[in-house]
N, C-alpha and C positions, 0 to 999 in steps of 0.2 A: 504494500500500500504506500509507494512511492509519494502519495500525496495527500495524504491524511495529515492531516493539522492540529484535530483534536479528538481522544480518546477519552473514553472511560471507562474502565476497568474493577470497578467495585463489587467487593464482595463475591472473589472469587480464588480462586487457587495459584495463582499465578507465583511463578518461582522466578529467581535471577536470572535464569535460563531463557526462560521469555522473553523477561523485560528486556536482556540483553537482544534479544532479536528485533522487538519492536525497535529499539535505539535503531539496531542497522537497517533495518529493512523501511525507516518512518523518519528519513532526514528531514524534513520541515515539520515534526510535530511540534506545538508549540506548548499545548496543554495534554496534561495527564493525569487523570483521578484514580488515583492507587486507594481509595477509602476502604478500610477491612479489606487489603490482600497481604494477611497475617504470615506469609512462606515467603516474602524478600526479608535479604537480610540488605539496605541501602549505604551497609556502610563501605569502606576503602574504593576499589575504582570504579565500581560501579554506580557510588555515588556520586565519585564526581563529574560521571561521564552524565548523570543526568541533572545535576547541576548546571551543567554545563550548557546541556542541551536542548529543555526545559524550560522556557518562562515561565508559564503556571504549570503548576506542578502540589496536588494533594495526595499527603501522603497518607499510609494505610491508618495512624492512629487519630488523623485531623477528626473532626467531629462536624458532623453535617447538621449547622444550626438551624435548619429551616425540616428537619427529618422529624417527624413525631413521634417516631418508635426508637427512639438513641438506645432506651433500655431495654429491647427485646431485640438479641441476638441470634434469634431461633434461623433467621434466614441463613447468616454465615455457618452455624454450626450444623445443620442441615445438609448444606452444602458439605463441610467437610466429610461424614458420615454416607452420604449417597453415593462417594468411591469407595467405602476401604469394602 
């Protein structure tokens, strides 16, 4: 997707693996909603490649103030559980 600009990604399983791909394969993204994708770890290069590459950019622990269920998890843990 050479020309996606903006993603959202929440609330799902997504590993460094990914994200790493989405980097390569999504040179003009500009925003990216990681909300609950609790399996990146964003720290050492990987963070800084989306630092880098990133203007908006929310990450899995931000908290979606306009969301009315902040305290019912059921959807992401749901999600995890429907693979193993």
């Amino acid at each position: 997707m050479p020309k996606l600009r903006h993603l959202s990604m929440s609330g799902n399983l997504l590993t460094n693996v990914g994200l790493d791909a989405i980097l390569d394969g999504c040179p003009l993204l500009e925003s990216l909603e990681l909300r609950r994708c609790f399996h990146l770890d964003l720290s050492g290069n990987l963070g800084e490649r989306y630092r880098d590459q990133i203007k908006d950019l929310i990450l899995p622990t931000d908290i979606d103030e306009n969301c009315d269920d902040e305290d019912n998890d059921d959807f992401y843990w749901d999600s995890l559980f429907q693979y193993e």
